[in-house]
DSSP file (Angstrom, degrees, kcal/mol; ACC not computed):
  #  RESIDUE AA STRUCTURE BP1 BP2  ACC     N-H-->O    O-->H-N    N-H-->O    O-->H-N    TCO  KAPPA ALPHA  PHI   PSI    X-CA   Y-CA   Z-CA
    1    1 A X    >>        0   0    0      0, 0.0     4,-1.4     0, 0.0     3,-1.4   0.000 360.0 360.0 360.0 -25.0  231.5  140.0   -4.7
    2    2 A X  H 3>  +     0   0    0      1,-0.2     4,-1.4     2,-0.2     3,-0.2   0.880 360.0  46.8 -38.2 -71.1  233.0  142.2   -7.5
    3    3 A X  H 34 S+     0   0    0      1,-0.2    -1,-0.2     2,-0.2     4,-0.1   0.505 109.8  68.5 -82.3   1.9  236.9  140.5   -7.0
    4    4 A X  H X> S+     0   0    0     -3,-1.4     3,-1.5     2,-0.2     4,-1.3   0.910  99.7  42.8 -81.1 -49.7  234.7  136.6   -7.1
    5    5 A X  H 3X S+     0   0    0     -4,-1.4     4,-2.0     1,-0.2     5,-0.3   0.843 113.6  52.4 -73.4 -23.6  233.8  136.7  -10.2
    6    6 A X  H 3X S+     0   0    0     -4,-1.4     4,-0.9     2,-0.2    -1,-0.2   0.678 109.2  51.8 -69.0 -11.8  237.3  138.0  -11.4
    7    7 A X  H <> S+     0   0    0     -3,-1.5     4,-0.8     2,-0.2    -2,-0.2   0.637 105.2  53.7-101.3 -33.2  238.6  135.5   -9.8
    8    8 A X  H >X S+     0   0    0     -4,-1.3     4,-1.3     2,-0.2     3,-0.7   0.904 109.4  54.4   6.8 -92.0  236.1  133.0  -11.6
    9    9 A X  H >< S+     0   0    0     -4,-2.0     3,-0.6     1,-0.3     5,-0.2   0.873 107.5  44.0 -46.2 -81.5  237.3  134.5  -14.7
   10   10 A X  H >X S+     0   0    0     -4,-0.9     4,-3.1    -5,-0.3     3,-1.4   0.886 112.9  49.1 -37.3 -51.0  240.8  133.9  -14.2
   11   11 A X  H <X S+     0   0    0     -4,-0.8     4,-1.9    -3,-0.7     2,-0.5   0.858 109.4  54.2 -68.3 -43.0  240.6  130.6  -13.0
   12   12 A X  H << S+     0   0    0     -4,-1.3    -1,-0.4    -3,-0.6    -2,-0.1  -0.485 110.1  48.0-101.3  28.1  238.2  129.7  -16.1
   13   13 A X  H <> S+     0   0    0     -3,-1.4     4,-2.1    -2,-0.5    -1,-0.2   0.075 107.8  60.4 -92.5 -40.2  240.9  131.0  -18.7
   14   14 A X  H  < S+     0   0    0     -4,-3.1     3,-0.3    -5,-0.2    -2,-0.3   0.921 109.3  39.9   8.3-107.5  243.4  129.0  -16.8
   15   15 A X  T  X S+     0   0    0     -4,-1.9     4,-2.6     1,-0.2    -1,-0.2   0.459 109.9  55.5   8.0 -63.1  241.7  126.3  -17.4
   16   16 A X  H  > S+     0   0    0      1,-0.2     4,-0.9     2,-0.2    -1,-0.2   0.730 106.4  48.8 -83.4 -37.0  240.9  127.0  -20.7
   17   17 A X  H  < S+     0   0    0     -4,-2.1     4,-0.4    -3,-0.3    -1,-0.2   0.568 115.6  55.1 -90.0   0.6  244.7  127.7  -22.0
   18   18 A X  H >> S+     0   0    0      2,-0.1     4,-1.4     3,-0.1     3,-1.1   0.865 106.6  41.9 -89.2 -54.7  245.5  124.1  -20.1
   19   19 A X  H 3X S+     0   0    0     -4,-2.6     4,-1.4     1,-0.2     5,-0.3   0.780 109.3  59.4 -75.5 -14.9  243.2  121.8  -21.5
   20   20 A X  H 3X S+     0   0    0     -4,-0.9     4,-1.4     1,-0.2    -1,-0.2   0.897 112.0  43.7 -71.8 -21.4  243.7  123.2  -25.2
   21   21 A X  H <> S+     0   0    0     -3,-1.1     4,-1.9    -4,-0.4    -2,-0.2   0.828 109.2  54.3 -62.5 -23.8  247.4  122.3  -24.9
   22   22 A X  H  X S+     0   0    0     -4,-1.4     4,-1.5     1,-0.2    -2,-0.2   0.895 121.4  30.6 -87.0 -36.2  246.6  119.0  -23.3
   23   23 A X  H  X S+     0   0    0     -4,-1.4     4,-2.1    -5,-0.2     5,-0.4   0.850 110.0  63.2 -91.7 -13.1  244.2  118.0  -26.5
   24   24 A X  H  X S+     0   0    0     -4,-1.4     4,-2.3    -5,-0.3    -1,-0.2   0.965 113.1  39.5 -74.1 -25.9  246.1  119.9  -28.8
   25   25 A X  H  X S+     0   0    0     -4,-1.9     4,-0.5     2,-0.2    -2,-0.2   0.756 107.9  61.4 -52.4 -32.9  248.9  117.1  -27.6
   26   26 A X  H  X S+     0   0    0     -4,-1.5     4,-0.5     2,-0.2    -1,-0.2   0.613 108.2  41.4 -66.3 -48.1  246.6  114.7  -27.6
   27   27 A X  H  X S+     0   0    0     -4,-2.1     4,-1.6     2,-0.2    -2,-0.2   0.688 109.8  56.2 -90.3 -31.9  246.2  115.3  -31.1
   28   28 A X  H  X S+     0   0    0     -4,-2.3     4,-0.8    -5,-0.4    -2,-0.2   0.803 111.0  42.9 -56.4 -26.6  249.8  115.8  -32.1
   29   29 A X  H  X S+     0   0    0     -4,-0.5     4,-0.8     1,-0.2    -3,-0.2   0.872 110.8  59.5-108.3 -19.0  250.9  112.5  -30.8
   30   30 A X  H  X S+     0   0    0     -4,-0.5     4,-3.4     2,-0.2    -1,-0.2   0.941 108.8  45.1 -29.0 -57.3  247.5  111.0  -32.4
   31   31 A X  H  X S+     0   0    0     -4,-1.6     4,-2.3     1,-0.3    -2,-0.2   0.997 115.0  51.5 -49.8 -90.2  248.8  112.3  -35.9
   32   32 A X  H  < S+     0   0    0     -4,-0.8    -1,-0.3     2,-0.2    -2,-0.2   0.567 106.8  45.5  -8.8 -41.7  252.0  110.9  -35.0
   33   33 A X  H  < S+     0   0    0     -4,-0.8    -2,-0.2    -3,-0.2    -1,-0.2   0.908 115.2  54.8 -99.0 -62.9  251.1  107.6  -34.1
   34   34 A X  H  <        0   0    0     -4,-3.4    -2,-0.2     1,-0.3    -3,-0.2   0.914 360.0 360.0 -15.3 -87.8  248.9  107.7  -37.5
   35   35 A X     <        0   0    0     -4,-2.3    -1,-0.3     0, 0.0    -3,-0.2   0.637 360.0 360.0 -61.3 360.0  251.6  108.6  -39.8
């Protein structure tokens, strides 16, 4: 059960480093659009 939750982990940092590019874009092209 040990290598599930590691697996968990990974996936969930994944994740985590996709959708902050996707809003940090999100917010760039906001700015952008702003200005």
């Amino acid at each position: 059960m040990l290598w599930l939750s590691r697996h968990v982990t990974l996936l969930r940092a994944c994740f985590v480093s996709i959708s902050g590019t996707m809003v940090r874009e999100i917010l760039a092209s906001d700015i952008s659009h702003g200005l």
